[in-house]
PDB file with SEQRES, HELIX, SHEET and CRYST1 records, atoms N, CA, C and O in Angstrom:
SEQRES   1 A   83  UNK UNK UNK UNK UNK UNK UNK UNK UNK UNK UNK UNK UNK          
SEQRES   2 A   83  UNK UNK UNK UNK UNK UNK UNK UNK UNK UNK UNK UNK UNK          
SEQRES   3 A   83  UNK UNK UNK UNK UNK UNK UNK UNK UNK UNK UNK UNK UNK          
SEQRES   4 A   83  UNK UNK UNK UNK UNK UNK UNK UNK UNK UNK UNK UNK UNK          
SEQRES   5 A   83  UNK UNK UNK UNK UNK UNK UNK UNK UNK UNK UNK UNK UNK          
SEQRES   6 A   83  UNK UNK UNK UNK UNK UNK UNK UNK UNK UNK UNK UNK UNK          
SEQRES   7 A   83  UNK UNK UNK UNK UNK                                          
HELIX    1 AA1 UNK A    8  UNK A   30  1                                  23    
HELIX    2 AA2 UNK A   50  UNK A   60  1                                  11    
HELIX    3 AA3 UNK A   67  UNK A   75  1                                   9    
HELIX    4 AA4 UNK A   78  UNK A   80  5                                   3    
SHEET    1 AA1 2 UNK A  40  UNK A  43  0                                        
SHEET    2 AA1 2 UNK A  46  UNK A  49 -1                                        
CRYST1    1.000    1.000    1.000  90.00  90.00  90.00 P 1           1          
ATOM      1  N   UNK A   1       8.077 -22.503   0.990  1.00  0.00           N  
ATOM      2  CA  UNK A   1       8.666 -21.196   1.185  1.00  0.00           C  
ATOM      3  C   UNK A   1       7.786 -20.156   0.481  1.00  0.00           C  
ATOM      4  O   UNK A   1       7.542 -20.357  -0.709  1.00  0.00           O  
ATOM      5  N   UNK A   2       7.224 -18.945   1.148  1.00  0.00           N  
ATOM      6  CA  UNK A   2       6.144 -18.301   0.881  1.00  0.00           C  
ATOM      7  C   UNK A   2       7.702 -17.087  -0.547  1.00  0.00           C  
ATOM      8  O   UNK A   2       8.811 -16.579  -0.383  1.00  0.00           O  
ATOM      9  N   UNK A   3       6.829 -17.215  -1.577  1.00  0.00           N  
ATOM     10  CA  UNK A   3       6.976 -15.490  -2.350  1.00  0.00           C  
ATOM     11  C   UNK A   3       7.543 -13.780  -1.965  1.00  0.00           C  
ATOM     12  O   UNK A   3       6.700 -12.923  -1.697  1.00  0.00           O  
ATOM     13  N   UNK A   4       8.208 -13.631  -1.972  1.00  0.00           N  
ATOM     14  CA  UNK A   4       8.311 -12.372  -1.482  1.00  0.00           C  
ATOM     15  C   UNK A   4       7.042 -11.647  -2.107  1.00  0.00           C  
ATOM     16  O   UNK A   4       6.651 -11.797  -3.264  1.00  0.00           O  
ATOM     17  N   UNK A   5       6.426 -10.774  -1.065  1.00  0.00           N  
ATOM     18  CA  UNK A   5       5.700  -9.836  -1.773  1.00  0.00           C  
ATOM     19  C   UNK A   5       6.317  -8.442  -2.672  1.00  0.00           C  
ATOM     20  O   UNK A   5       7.232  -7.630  -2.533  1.00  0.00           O  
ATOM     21  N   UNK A   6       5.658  -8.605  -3.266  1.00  0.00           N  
ATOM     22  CA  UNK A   6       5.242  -7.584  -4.899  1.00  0.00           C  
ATOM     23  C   UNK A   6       4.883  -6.455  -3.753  1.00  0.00           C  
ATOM     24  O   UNK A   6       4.259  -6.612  -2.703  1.00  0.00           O  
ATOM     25  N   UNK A   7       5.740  -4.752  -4.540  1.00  0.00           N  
ATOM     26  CA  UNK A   7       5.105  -3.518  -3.403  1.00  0.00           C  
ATOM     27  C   UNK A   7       3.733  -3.121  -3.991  1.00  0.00           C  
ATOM     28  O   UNK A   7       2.991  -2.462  -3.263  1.00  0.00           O  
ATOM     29  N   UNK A   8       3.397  -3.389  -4.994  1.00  0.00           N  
ATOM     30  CA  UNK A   8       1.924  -3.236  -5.572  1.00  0.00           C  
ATOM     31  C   UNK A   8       1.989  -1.627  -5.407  1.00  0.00           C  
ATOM     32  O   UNK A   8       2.998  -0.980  -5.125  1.00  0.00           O  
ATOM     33  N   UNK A   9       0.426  -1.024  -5.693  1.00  0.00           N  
ATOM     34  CA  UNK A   9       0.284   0.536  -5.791  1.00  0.00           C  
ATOM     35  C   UNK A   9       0.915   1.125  -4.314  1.00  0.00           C  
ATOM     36  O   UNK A   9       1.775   2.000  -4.415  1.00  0.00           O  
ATOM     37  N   UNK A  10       0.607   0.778  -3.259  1.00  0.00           N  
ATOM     38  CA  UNK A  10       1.833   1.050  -2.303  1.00  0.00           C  
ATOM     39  C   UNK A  10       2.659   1.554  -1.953  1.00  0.00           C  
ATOM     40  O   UNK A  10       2.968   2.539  -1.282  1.00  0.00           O  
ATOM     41  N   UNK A  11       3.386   0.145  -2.901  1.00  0.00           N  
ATOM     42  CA  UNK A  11       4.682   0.267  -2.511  1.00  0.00           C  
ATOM     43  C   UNK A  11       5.473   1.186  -3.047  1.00  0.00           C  
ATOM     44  O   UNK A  11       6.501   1.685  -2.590  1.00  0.00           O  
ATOM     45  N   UNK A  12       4.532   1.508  -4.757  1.00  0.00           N  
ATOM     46  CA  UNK A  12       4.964   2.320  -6.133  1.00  0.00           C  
ATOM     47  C   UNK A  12       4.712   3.696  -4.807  1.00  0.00           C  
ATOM     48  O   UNK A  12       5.584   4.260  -4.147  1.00  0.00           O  
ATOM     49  N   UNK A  13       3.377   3.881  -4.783  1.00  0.00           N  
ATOM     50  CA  UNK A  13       3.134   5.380  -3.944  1.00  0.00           C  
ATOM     51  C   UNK A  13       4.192   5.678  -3.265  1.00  0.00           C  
ATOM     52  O   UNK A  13       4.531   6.860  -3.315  1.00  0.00           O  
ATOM     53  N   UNK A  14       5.085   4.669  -2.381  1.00  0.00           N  
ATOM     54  CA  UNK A  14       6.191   5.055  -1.334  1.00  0.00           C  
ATOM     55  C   UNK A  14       7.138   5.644  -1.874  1.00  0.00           C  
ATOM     56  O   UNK A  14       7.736   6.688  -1.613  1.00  0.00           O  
ATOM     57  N   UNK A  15       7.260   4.606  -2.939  1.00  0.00           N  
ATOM     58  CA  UNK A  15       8.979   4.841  -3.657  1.00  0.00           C  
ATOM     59  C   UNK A  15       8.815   6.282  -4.710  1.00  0.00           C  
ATOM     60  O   UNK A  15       9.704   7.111  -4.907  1.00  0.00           O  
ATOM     61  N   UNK A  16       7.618   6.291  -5.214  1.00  0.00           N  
ATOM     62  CA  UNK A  16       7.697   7.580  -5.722  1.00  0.00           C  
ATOM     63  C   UNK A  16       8.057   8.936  -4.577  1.00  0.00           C  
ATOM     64  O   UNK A  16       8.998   9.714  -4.738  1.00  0.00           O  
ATOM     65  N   UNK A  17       7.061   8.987  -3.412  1.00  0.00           N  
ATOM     66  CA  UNK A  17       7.172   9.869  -2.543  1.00  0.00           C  
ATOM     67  C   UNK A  17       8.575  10.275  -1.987  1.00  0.00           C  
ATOM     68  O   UNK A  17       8.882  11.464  -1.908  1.00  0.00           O  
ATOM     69  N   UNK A  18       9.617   9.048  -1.515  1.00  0.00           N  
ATOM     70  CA  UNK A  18      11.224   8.926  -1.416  1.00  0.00           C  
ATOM     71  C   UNK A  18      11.800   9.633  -2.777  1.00  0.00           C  
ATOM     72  O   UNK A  18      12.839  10.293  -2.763  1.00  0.00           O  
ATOM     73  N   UNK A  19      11.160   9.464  -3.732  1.00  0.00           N  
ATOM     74  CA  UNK A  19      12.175   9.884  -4.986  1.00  0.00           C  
ATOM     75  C   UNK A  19      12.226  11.540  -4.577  1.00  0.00           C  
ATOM     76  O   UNK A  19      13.178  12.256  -4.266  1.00  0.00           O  
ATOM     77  N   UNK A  20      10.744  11.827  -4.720  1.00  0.00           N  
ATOM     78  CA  UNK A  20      10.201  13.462  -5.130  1.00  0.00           C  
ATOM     79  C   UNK A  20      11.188  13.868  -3.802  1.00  0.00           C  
ATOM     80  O   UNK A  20      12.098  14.644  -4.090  1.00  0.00           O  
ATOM     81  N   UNK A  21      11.114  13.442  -2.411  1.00  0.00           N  
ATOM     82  CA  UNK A  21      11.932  13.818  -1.310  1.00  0.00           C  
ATOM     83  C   UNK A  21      13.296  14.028  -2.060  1.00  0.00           C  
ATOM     84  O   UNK A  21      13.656  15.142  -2.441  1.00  0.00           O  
ATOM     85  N   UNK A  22      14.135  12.724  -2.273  1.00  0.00           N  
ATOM     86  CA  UNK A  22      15.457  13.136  -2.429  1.00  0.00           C  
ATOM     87  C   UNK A  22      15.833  13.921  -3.703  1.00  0.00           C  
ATOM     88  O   UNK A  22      17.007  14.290  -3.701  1.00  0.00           O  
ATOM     89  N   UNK A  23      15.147  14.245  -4.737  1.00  0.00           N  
ATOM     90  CA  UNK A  23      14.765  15.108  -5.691  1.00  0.00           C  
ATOM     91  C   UNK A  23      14.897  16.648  -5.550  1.00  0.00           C  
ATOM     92  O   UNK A  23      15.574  17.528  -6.081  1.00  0.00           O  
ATOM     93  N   UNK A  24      13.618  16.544  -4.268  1.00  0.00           N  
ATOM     94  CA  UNK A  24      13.956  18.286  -3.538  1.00  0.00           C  
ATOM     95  C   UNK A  24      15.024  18.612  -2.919  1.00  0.00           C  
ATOM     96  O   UNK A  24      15.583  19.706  -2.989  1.00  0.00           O  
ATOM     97  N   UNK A  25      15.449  17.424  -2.110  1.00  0.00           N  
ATOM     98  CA  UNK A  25      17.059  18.051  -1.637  1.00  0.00           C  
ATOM     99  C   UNK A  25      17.957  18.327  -2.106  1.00  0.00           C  
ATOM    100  O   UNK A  25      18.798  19.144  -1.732  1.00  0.00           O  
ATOM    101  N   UNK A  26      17.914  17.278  -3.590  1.00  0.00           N  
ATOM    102  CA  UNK A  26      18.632  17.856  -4.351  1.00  0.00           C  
ATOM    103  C   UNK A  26      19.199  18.901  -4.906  1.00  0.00           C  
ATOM    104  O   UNK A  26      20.324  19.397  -4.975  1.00  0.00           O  
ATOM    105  N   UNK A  27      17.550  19.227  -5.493  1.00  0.00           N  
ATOM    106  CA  UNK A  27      17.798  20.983  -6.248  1.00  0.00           C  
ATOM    107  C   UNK A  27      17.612  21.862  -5.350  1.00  0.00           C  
ATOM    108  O   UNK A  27      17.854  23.016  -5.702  1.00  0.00           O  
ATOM    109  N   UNK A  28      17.174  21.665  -4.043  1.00  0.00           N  
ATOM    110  CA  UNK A  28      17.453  23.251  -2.796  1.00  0.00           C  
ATOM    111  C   UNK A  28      18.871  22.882  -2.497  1.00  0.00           C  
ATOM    112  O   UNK A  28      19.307  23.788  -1.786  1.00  0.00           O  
ATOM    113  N   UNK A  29      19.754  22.026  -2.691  1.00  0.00           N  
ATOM    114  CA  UNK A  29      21.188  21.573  -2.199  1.00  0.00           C  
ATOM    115  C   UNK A  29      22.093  22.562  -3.946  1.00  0.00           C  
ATOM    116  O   UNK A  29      22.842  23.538  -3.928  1.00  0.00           O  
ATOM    117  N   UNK A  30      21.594  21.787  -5.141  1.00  0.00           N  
ATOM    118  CA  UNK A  30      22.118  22.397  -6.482  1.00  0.00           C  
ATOM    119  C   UNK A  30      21.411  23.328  -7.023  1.00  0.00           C  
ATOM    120  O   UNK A  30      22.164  23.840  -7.852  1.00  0.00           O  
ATOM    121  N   UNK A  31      20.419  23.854  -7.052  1.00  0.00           N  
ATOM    122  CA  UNK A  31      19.948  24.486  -7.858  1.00  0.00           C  
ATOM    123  C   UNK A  31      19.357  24.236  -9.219  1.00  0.00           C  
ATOM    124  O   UNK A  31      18.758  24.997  -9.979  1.00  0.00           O  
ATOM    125  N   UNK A  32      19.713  22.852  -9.335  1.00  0.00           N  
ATOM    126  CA  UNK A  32      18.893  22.248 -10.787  1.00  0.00           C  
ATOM    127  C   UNK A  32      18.267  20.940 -10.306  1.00  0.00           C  
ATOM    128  O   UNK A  32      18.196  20.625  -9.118  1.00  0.00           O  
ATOM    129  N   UNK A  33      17.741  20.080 -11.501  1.00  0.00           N  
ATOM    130  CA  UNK A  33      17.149  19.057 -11.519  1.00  0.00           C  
ATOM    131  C   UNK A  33      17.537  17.723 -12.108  1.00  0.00           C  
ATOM    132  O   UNK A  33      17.028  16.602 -12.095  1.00  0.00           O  
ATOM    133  N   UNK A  34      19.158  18.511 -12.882  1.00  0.00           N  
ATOM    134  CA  UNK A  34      19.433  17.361 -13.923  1.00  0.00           C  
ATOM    135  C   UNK A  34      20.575  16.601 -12.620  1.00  0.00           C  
ATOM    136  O   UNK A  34      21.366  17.268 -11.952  1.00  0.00           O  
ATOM    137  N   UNK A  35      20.442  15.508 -12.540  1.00  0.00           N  
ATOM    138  CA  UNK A  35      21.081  14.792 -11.887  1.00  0.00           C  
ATOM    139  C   UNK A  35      21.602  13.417 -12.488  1.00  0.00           C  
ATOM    140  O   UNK A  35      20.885  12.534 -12.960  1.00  0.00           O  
ATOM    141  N   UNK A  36      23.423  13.400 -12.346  1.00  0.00           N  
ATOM    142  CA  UNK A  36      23.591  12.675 -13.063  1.00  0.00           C  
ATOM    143  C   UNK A  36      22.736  10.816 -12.743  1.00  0.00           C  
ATOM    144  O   UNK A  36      21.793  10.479 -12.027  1.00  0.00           O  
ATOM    145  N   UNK A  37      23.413  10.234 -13.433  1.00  0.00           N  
ATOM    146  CA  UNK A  37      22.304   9.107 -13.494  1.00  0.00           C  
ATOM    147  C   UNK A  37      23.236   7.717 -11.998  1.00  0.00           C  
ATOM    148  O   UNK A  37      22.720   6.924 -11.211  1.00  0.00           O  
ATOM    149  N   UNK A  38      24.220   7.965 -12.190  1.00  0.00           N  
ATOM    150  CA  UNK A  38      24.944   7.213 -10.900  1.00  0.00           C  
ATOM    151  C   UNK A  38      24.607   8.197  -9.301  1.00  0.00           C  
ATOM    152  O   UNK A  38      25.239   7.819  -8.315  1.00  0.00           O  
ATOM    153  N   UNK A  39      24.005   8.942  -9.194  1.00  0.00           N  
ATOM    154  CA  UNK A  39      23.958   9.636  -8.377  1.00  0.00           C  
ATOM    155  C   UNK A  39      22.776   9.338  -6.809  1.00  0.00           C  
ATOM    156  O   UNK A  39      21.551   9.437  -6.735  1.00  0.00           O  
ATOM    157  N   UNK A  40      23.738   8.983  -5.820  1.00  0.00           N  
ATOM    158  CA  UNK A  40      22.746   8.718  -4.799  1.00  0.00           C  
ATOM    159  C   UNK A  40      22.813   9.802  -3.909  1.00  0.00           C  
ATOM    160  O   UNK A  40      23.689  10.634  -3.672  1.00  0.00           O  
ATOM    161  N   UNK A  41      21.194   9.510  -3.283  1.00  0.00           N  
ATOM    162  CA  UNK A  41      21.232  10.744  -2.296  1.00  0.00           C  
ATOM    163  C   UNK A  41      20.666  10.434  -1.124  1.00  0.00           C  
ATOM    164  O   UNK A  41      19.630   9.768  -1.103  1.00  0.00           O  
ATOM    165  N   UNK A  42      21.280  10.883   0.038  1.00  0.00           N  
ATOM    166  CA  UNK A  42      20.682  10.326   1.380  1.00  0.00           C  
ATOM    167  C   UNK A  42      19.937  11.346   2.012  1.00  0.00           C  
ATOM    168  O   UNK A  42      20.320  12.514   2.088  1.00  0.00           O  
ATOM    169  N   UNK A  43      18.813  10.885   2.491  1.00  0.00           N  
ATOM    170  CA  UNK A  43      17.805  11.648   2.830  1.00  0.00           C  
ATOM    171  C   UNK A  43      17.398  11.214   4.588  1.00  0.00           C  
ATOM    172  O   UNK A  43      18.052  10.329   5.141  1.00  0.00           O  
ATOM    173  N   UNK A  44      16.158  12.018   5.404  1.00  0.00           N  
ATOM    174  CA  UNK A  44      16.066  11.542   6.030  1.00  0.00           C  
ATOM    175  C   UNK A  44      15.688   9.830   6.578  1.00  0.00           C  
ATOM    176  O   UNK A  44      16.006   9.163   7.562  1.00  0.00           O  
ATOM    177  N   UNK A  45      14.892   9.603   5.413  1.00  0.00           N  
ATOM    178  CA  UNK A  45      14.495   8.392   4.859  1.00  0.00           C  
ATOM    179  C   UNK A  45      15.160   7.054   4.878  1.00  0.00           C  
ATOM    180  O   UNK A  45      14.510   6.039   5.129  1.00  0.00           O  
ATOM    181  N   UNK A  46      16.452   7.027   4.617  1.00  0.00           N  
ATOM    182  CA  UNK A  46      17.808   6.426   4.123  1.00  0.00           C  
ATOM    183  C   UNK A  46      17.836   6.799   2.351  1.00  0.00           C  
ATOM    184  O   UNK A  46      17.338   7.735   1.726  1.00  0.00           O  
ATOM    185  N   UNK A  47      18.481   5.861   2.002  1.00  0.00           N  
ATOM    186  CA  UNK A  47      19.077   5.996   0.491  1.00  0.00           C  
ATOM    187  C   UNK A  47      18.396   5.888  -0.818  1.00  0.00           C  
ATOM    188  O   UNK A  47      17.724   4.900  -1.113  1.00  0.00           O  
ATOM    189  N   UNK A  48      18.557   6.833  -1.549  1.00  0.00           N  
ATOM    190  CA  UNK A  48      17.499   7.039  -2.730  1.00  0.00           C  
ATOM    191  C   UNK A  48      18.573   6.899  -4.294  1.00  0.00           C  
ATOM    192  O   UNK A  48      19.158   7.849  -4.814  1.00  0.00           O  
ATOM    193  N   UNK A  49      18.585   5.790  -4.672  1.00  0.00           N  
ATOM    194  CA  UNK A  49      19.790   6.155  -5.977  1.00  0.00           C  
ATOM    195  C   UNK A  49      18.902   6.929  -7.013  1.00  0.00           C  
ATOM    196  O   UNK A  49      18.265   6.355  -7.896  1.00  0.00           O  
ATOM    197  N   UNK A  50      18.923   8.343  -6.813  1.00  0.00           N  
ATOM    198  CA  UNK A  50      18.458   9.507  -7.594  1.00  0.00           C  
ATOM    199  C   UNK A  50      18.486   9.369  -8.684  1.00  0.00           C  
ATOM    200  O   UNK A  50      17.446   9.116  -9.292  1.00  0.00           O  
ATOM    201  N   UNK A  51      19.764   9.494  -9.364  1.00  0.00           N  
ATOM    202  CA  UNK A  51      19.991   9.116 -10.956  1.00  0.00           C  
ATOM    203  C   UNK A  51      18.633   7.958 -11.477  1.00  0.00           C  
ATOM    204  O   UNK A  51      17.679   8.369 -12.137  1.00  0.00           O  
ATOM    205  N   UNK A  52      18.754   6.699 -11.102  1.00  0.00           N  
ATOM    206  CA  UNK A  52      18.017   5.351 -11.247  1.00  0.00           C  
ATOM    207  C   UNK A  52      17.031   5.796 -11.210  1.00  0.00           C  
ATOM    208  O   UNK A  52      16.333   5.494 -12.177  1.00  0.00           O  
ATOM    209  N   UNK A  53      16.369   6.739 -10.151  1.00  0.00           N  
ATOM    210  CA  UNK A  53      14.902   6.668  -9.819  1.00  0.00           C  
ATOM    211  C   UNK A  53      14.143   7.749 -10.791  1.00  0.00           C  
ATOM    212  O   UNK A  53      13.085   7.456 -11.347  1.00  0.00           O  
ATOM    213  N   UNK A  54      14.834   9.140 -10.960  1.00  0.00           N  
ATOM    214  CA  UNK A  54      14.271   9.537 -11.942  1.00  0.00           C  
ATOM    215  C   UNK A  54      14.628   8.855 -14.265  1.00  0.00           C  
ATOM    216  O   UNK A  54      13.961   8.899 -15.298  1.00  0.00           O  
ATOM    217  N   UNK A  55      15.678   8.482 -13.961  1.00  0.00           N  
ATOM    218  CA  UNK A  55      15.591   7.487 -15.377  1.00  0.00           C  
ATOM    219  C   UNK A  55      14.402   6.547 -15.476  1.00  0.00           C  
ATOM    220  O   UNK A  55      13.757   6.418 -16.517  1.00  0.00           O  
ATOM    221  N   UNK A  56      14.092   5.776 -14.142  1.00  0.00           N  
ATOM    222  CA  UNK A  56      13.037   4.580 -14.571  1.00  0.00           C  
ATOM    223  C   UNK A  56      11.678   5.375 -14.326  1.00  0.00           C  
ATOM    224  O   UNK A  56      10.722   4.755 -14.791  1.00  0.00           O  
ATOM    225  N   UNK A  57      11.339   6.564 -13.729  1.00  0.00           N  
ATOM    226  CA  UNK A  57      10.264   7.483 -13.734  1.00  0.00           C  
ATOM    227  C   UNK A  57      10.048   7.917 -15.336  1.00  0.00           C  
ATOM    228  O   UNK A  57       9.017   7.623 -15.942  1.00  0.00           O  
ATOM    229  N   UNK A  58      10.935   8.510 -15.820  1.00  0.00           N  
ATOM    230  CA  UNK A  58      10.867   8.957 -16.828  1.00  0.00           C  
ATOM    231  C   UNK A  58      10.569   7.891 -18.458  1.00  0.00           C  
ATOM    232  O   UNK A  58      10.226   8.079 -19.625  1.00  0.00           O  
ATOM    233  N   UNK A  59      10.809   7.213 -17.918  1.00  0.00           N  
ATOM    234  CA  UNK A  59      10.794   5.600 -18.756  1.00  0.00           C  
ATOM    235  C   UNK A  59       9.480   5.598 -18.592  1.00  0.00           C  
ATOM    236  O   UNK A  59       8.791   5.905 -19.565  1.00  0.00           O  
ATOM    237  N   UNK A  60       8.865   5.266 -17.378  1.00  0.00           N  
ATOM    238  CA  UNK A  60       7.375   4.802 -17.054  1.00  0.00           C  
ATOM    239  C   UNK A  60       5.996   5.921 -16.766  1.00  0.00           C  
ATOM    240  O   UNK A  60       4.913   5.780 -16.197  1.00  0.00           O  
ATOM    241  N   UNK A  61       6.682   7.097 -17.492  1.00  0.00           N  
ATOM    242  CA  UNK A  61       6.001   8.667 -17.016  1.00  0.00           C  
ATOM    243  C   UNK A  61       4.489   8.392 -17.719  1.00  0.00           C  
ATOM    244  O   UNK A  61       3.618   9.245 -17.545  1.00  0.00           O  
ATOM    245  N   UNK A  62       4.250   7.420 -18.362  1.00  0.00           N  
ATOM    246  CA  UNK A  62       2.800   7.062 -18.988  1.00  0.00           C  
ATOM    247  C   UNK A  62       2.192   6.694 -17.982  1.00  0.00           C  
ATOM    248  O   UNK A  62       0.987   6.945 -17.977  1.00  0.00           O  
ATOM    249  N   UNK A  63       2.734   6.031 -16.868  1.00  0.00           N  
ATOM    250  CA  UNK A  63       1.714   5.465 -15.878  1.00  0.00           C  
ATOM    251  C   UNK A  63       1.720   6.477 -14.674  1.00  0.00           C  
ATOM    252  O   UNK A  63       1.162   6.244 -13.601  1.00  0.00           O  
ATOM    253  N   UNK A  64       2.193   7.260 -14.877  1.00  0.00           N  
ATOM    254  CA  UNK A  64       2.396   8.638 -13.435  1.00  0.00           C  
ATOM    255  C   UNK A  64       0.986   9.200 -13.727  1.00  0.00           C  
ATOM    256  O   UNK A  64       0.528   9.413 -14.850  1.00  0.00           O  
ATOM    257  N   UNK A  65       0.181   9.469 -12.181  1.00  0.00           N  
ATOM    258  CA  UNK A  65      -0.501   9.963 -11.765  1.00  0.00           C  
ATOM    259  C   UNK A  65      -0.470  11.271 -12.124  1.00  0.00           C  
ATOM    260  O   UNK A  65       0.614  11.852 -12.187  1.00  0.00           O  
ATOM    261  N   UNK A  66      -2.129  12.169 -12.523  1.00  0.00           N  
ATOM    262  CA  UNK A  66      -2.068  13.528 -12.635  1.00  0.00           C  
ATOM    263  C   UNK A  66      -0.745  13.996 -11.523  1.00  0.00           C  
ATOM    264  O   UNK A  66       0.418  14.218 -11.859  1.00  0.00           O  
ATOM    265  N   UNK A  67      -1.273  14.059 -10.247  1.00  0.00           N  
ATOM    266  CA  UNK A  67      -0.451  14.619  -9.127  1.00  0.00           C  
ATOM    267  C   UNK A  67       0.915  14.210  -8.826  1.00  0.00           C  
ATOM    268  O   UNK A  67       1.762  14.903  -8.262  1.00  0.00           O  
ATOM    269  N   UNK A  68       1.058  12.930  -9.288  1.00  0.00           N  
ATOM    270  CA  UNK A  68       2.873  12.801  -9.499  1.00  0.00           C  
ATOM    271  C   UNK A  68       3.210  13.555 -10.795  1.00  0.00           C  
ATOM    272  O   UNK A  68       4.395  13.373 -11.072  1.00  0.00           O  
ATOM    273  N   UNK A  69       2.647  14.252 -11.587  1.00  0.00           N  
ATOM    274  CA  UNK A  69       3.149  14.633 -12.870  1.00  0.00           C  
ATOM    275  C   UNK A  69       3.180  16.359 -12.290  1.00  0.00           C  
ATOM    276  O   UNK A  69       3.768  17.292 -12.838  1.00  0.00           O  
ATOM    277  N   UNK A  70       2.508  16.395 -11.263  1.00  0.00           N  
ATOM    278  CA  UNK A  70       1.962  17.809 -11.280  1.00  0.00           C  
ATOM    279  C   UNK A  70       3.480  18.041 -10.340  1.00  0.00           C  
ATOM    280  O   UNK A  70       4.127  19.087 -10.290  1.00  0.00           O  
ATOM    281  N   UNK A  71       3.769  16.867  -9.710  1.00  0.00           N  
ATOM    282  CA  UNK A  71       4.925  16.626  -8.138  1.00  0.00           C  
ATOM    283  C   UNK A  71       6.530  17.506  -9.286  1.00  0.00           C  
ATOM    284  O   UNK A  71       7.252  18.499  -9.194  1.00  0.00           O  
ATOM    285  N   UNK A  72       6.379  16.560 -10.054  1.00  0.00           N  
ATOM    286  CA  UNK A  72       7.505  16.613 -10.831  1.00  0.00           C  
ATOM    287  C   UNK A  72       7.834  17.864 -11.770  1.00  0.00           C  
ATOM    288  O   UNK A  72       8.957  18.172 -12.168  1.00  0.00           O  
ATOM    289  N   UNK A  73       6.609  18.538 -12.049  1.00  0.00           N  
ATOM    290  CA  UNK A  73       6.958  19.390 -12.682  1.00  0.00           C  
ATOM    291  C   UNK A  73       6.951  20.629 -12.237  1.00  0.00           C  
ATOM    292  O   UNK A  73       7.243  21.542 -13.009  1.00  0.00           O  
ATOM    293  N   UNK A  74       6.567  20.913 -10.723  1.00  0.00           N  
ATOM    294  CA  UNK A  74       6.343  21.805  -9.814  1.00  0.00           C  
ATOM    295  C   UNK A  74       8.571  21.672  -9.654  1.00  0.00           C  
ATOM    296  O   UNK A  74       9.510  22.415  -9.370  1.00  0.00           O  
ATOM    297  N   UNK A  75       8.427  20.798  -9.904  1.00  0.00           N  
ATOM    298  CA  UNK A  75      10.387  20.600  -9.236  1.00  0.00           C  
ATOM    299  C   UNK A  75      10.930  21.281 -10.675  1.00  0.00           C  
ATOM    300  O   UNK A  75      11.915  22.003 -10.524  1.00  0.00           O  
ATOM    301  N   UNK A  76      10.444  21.157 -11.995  1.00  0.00           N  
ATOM    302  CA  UNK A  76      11.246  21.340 -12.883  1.00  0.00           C  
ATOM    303  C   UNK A  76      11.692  20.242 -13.590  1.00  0.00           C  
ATOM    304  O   UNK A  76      12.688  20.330 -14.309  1.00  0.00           O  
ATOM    305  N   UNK A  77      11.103  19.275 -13.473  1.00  0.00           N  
ATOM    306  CA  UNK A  77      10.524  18.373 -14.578  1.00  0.00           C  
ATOM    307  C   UNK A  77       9.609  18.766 -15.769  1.00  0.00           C  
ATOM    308  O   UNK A  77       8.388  18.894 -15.860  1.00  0.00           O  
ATOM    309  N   UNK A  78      10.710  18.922 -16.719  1.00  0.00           N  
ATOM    310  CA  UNK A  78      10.054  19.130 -18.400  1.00  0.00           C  
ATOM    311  C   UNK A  78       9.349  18.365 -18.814  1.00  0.00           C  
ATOM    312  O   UNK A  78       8.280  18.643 -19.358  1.00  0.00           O  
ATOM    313  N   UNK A  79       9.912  16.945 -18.602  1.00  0.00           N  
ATOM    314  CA  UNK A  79       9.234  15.954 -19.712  1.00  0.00           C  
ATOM    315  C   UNK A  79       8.446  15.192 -18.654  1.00  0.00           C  
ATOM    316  O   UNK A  79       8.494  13.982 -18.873  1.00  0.00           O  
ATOM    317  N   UNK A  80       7.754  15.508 -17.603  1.00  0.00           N  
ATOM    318  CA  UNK A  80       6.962  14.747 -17.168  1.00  0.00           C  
ATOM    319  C   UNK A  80       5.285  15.536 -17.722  1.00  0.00           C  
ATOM    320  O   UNK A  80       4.296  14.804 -17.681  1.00  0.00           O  
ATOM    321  N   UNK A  81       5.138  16.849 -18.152  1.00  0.00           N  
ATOM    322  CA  UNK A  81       3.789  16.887 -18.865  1.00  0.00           C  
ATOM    323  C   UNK A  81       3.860  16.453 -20.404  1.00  0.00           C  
ATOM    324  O   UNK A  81       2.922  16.621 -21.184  1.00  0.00           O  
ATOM    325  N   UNK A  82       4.930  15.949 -20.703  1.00  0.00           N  
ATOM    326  CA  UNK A  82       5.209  15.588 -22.345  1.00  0.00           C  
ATOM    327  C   UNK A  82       4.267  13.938 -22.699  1.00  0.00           C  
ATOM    328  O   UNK A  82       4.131  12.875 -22.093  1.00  0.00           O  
ATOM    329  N   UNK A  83       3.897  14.375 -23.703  1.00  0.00           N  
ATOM    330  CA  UNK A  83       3.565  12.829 -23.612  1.00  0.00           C  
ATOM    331  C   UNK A  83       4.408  11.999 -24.759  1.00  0.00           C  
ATOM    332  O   UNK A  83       4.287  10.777 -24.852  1.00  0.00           O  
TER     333      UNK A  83                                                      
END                                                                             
């Protein structure tokens, strides 16, 4: 029985891109950025659990790309130029 594959840089690139999406709908939908942490959001995409995705971003913001840092803070992300 073969391994499921690992999304590797990819798969990370995708799931970041889905986040920053349901992120923006967010705050053109609220007007902010703070979103609670149980919070899902459906996009054109399908389903993004928002809350989850920016907590484990923010956890792993050492390994974010200049341009995902630049993504995030263009939205109003504080602590993504923080180190």
């Amino acid at each position: 029985m073969p391994l499921p594959r690992r999304p590797g840089r990819e798969g990370d690139r995708r799931a970041f891109e889905r986040g920053i999406t349901a992120l923006t709908q967010y705050a053109a939908r609220e007007g902010r950025v703070v979103v609670p942490r149980t919070h899902i959001e459906e996009t054109p995409h399908g389903t993004v659990r928002l809350g989850t995705w920016i907590s484990n971003t923010r956890s792993g913001r050492e390994k974010l790309t200049d341009q995902q840092r630049e993504q995030l803070t263009a939205l109003g992300i504080d602590w993504a130029t923080a180190t």
